[in-house]
C-alpha positions as CSV (number, residue, x, y, z in Angstrom):
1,X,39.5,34.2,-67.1
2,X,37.3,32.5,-65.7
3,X,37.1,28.8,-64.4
4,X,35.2,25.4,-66.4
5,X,33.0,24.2,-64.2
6,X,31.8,20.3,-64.3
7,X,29.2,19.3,-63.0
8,X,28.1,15.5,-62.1
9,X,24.1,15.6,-63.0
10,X,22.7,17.8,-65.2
11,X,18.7,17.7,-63.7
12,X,17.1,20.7,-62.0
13,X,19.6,21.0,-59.5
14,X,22.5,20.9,-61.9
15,X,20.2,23.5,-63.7
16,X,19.5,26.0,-61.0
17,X,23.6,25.7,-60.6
18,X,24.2,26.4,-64.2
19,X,21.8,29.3,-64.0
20,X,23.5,30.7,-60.8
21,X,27.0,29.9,-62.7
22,X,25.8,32.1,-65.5
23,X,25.7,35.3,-63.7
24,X,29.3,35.2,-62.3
25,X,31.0,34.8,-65.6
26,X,34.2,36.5,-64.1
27,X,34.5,33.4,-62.3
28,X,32.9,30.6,-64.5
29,X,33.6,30.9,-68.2
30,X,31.7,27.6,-68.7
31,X,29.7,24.5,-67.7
32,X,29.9,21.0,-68.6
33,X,27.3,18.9,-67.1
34,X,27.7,14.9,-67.3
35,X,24.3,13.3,-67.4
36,X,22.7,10.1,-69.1
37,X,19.3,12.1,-70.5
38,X,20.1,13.5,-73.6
39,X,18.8,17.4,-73.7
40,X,19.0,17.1,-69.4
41,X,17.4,20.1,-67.4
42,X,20.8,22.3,-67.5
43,X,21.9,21.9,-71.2
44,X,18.6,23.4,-72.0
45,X,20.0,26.9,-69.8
46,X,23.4,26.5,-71.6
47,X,25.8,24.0,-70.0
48,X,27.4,21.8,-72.1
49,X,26.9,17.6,-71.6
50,X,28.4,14.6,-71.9
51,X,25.7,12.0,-72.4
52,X,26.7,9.2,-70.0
53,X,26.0,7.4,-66.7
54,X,26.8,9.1,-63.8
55,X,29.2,6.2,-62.8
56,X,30.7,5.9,-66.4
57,X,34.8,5.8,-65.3
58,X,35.8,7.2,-68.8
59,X,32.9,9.7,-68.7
60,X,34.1,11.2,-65.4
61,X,37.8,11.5,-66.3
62,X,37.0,13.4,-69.3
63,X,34.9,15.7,-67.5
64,X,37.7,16.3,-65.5
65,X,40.1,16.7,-68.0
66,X,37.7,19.3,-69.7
67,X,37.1,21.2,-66.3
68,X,39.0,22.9,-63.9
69,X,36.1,22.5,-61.0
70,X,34.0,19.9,-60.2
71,X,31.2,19.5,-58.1
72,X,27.9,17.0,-58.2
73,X,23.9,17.6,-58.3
74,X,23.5,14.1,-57.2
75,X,25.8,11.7,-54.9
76,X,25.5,8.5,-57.1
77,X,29.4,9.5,-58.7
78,X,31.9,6.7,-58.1
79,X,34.3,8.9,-55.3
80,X,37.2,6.2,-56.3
81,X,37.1,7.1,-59.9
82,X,36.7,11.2,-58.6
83,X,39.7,10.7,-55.8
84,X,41.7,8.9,-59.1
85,X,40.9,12.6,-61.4
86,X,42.1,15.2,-58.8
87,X,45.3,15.4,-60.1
88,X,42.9,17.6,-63.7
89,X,40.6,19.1,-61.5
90,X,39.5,20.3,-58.2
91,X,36.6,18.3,-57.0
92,X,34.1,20.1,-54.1
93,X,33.0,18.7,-52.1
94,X,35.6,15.8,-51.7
95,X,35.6,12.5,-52.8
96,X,36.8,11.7,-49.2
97,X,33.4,14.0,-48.0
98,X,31.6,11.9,-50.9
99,X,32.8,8.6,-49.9
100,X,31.2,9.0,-46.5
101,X,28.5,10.5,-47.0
102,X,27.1,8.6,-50.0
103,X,26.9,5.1,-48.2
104,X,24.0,6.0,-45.2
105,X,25.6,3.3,-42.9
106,X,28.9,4.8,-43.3
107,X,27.3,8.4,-42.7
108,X,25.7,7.3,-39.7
109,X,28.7,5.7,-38.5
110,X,31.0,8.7,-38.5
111,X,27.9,11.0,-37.4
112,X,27.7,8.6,-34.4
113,X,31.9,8.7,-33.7
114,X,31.4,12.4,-34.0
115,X,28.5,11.9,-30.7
116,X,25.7,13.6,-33.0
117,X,22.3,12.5,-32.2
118,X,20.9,10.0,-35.2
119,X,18.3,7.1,-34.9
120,X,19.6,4.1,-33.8
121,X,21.0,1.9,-36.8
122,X,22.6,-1.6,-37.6
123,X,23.6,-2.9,-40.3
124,X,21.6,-5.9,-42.4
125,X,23.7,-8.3,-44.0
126,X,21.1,-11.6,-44.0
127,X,17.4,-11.8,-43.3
128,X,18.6,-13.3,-40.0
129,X,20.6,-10.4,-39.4
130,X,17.0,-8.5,-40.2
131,X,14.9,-10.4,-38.0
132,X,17.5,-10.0,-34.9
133,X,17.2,-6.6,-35.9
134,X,13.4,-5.7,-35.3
135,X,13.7,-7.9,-32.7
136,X,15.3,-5.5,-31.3
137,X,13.8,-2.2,-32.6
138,X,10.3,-4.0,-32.6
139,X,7.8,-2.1,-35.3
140,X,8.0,-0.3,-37.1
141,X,11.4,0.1,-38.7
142,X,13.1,1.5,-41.2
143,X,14.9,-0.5,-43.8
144,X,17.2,1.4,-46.1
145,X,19.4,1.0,-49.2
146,X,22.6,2.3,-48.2
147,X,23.6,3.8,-51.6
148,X,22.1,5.0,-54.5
149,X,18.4,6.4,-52.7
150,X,17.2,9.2,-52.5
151,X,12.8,10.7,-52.4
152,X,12.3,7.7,-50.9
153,X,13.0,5.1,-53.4
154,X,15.5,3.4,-51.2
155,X,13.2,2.8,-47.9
156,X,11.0,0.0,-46.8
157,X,8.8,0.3,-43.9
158,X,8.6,-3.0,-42.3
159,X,5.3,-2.5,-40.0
160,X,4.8,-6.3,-39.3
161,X,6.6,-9.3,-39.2
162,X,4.6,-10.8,-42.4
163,X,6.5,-8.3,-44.2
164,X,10.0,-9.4,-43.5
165,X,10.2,-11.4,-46.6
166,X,8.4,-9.0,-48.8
167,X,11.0,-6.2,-46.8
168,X,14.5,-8.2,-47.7
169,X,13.6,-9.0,-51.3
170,X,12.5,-5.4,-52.1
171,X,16.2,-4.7,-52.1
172,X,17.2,-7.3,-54.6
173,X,20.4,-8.4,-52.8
174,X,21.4,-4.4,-52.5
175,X,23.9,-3.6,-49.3
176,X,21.5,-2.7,-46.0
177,X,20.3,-1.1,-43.0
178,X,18.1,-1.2,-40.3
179,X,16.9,2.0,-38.5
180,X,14.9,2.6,-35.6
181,X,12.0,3.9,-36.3
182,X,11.5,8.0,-34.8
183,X,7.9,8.9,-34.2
184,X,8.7,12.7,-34.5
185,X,6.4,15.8,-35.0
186,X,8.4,17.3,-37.6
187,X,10.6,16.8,-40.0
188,X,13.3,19.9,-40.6
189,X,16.5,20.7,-42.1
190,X,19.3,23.0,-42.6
191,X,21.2,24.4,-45.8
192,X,24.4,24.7,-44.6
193,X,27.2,26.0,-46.6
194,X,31.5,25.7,-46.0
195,X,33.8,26.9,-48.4
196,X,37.6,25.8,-49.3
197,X,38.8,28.3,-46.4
198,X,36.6,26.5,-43.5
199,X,34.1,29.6,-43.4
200,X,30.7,27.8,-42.1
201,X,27.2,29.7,-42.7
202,X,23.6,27.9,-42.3
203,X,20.2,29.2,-43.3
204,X,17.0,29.4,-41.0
205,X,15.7,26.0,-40.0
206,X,12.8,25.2,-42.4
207,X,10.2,22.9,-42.2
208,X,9.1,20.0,-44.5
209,X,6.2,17.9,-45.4
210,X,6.7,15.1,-47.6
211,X,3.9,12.9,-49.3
212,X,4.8,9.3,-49.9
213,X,8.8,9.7,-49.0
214,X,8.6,12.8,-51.4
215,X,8.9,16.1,-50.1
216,X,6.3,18.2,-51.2
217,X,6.2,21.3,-49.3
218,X,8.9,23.6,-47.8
219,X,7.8,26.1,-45.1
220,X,10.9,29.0,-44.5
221,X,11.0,29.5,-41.5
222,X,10.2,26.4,-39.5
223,X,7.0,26.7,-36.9
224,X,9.1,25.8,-34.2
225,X,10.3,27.6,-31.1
226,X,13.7,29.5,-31.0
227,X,14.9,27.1,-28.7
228,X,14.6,24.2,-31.1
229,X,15.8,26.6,-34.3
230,X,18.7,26.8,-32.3
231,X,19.5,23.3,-31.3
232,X,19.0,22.6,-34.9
233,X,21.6,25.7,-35.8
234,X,24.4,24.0,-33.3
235,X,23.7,20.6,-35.0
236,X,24.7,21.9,-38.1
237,X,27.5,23.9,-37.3
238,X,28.7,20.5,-35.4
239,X,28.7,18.4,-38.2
240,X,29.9,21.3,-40.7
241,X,33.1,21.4,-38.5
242,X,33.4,17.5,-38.2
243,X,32.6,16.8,-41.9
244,X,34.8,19.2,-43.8
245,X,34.6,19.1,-47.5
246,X,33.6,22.6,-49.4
247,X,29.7,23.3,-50.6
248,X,26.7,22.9,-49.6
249,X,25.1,20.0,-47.9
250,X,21.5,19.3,-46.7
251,X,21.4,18.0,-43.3
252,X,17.8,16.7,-42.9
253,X,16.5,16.1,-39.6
254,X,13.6,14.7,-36.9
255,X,12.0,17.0,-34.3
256,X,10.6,14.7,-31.3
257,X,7.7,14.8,-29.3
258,X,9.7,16.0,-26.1
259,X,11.9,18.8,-29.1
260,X,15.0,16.0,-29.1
261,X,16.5,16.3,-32.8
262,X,18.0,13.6,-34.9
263,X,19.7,14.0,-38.2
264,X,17.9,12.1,-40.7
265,X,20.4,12.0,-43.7
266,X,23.0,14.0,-45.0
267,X,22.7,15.1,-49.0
268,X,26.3,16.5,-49.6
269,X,25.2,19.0,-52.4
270,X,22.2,21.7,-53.1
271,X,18.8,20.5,-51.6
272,X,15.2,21.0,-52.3
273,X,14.2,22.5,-49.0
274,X,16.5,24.8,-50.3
275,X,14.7,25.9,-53.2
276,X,12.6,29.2,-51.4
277,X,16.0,30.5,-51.4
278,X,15.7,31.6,-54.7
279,X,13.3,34.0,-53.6
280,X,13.2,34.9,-49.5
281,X,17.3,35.1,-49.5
282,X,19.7,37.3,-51.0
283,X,21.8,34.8,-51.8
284,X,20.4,31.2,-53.3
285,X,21.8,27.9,-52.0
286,X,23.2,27.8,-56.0
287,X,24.9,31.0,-55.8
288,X,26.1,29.8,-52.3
289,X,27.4,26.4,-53.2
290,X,29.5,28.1,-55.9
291,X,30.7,30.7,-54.0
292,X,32.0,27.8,-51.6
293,X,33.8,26.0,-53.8
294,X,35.3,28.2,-55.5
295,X,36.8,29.7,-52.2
296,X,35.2,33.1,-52.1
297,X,33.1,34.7,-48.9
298,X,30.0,33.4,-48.4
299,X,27.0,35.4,-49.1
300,X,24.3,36.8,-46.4
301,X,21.7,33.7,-45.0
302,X,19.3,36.1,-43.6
303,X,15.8,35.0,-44.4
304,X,14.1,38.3,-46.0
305,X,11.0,36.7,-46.5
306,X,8.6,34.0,-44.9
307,X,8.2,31.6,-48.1
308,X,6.8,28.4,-48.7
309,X,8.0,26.1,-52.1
310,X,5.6,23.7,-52.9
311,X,6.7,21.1,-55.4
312,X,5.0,20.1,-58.7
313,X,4.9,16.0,-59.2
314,X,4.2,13.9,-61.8
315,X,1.0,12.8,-60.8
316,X,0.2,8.6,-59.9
317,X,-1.6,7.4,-63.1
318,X,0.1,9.1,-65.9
319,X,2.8,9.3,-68.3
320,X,3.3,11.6,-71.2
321,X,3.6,14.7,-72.3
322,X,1.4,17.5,-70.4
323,X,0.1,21.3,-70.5
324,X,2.1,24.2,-69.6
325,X,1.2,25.7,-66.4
326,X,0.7,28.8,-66.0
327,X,0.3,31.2,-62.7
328,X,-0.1,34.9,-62.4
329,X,-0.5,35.7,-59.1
330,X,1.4,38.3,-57.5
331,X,4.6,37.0,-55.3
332,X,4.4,33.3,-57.0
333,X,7.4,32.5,-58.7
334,X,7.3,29.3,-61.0
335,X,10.4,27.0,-61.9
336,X,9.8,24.3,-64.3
337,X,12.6,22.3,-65.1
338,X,12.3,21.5,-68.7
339,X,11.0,17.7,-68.3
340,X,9.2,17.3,-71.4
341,X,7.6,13.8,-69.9
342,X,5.4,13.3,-66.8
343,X,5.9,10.4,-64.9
344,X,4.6,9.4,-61.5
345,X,6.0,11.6,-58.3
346,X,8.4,12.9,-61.2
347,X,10.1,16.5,-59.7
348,X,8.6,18.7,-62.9
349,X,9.0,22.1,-61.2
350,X,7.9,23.7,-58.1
351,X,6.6,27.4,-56.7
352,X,8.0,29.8,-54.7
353,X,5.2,31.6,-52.3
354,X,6.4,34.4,-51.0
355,X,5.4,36.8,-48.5
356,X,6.4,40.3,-49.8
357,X,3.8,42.3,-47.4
358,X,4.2,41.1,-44.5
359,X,2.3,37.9,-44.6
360,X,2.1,35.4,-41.7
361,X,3.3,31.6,-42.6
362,X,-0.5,30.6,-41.8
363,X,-1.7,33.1,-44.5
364,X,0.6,31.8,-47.3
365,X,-0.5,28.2,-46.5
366,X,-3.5,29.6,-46.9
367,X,-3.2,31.0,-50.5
368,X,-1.4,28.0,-51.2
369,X,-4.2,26.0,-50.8
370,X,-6.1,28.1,-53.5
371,X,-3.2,27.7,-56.3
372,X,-2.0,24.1,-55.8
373,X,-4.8,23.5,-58.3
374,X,-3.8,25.6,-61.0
375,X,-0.3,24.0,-60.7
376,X,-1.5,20.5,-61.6
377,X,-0.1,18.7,-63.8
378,X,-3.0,17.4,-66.9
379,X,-2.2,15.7,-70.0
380,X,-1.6,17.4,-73.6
């Protein structure tokens, strides 16, 4: 028989895990997703859901009563609450793993004790302790929400010092940091994967262009030299080793004028830049994640196909229902999540571009440039 899965979020990731889950039913019998939007992403693909908040303490414990795995689409999940339900059910990655990477000053704190390369940080407690702050980084700098961010949502760009003020109250009394700002050429990141018996495999470095703190295109693989794909490669095998914790993480990171990288941020769970592994890999970052925690071999990260995901938003002015979209050329693959509401820079589903003949990165970019259009989103 095979195991109950639980999963914390039910949106597309939790989805494109429940679909993944569904074709190894000799080791998942079932899922139960825990998620606050009644008739979320995955229950439409057949998990089952507890309609509650992703913090909700009597939510999570009977998840893991009903479950004998759990894992998490998204890394808002209280990890005292997950360390207090162990004793019921597994829980990959760890709420130890969870605990530090969840809180970004905390992450950055053990990445630094570990001697991996990040932006220099501080933490804010005060607007003094702000102003001391970029008086030291000077401008611009980053000011971030240490929990509970992610697309963006949780960073303020403090460019002047009229915007100090504005900067601090954005935050509404929310714990913060302060973060040197990097002036790289690219931004990049890995899919890296560790299962319960310490195996460690990565994907090809892939590159990634966000719009407005929102990533909006993925190109697999990065247009970097080898030497910096490997750099990137031993980065991520580093903090693998020094992180621990089962499944798959997304270790985001800056590429430098003189091709110095940084980590960015850590998301300890799938990731969209790993979405083109649906298509260019044998195995998908959702088959992967399962495989590693539920402790069997890691599948093959071999890129089989140049491929570039492009991600369909919500567009600025509207909200409401919208058309179906609908593309038929050869080698695009469309994912739409099942959102029946647009709202603005809402994730609504993205494309898969994929070169299946041999094409170069610069002719998919170039094709992709002639369907972005069709893949807009227009209301009903």
């Amino acid at each position: 028989m095979g195991k109950v899965l639980g999963i914390i979020g039910g949106g597309q990731l939790g989805m494109m895990i429940t679909e993944a889950a569904k074709k190894m039913p000799e080791h998942i019998s079932k899922i139960i997703v825990l998620d606050p939007v009644v008739n979320c992403s995955a229950s439409q693909v057949g998990a089952e859901q507890i309609v509650a908040d992703f913090k909700d303490k009597d939510a999570i414990i009977e998840l893991a009563k009903r479950s004998d795995i759990i894992t998490y689409e998204i890394e808002s999940g209280d990890s005292e609450v997950l360390k207090s339900v162990e004793k019921d059910a597994e829980i990959n990655p760890s709420p130890e793993t969870l605990k530090i990477v969840q809180d970004k000053f905390l992450q950055k704190s053990f990445l630094a004790q570990n001697n991996i390369l990040i932006p220099e940080f501080l933490q804010i407690d005060s607007i003094l302790d702000l102003k001391q702050g970029l008086g030291k980084f000077g401008y611009p700098s980053l000011l971030k929400a240490r929990r509970d961010a992610y697309d963006g949502r949780g960073n303020f760009k403090i460019n002047t010092p009229a915007q100090i003020q504005e900067a601090f109250n954005y935050f509404n009394k929310k714990n913060l940091m302060l973060e040197r700002f990097v002036p790289f050429k690219m931004e990049v990141s890995i899919i890296a994967a560790r299962n319960t018996k310490g195996q460690i495999k990565t994907y090809p470095l892939v590159e990634n262009i966000h719009e407005e703190n929102i990533l909006r295109q993925t190109i697999a693989p990065a247009r970097v030299t080898e030497k910096v794909a490997k750099k990137a490669e031993e980065i991520a095998q580093t903090t693998m080793n020094v992180l621990k914790g089962a499944g798959i993480f997304g270790i985001e990171m800056f590429v430098t004028k003189t091709d110095e990288i940084l980590i960015n941020e850590i998301a300890p769970r799938v990731h969209n830049s790993g979405h083109h592994t649906l298509q260019s890999s044998k195995v998908s970052q959702f088959e992967q994640h399962l495989r590693a925690i539920l402790g069997l071999e890691l599948g093959d990260t071999v890129l089989l196909h140049p491929t570039v995901m492009y991600n369909i938003l919500g567009p600025k002015n509207f909200e409401g229902g919208y058309k179906p979209i609908v593309l038929s050329e050869q080698n695009v693959f469309l994912k739409m999540y099942g959102k029946k509401i647009s709202k603005p820079s809402r994730k609504l589903g993205h494309f898969n571009l994929v070169a299946k003949q041999g094409e170069t990165i610069d002719l998919l970019l170039k094709k992709l440039e002639t369907i972005k259009g069709k893949a807009s989103i227009n209301p009903a």
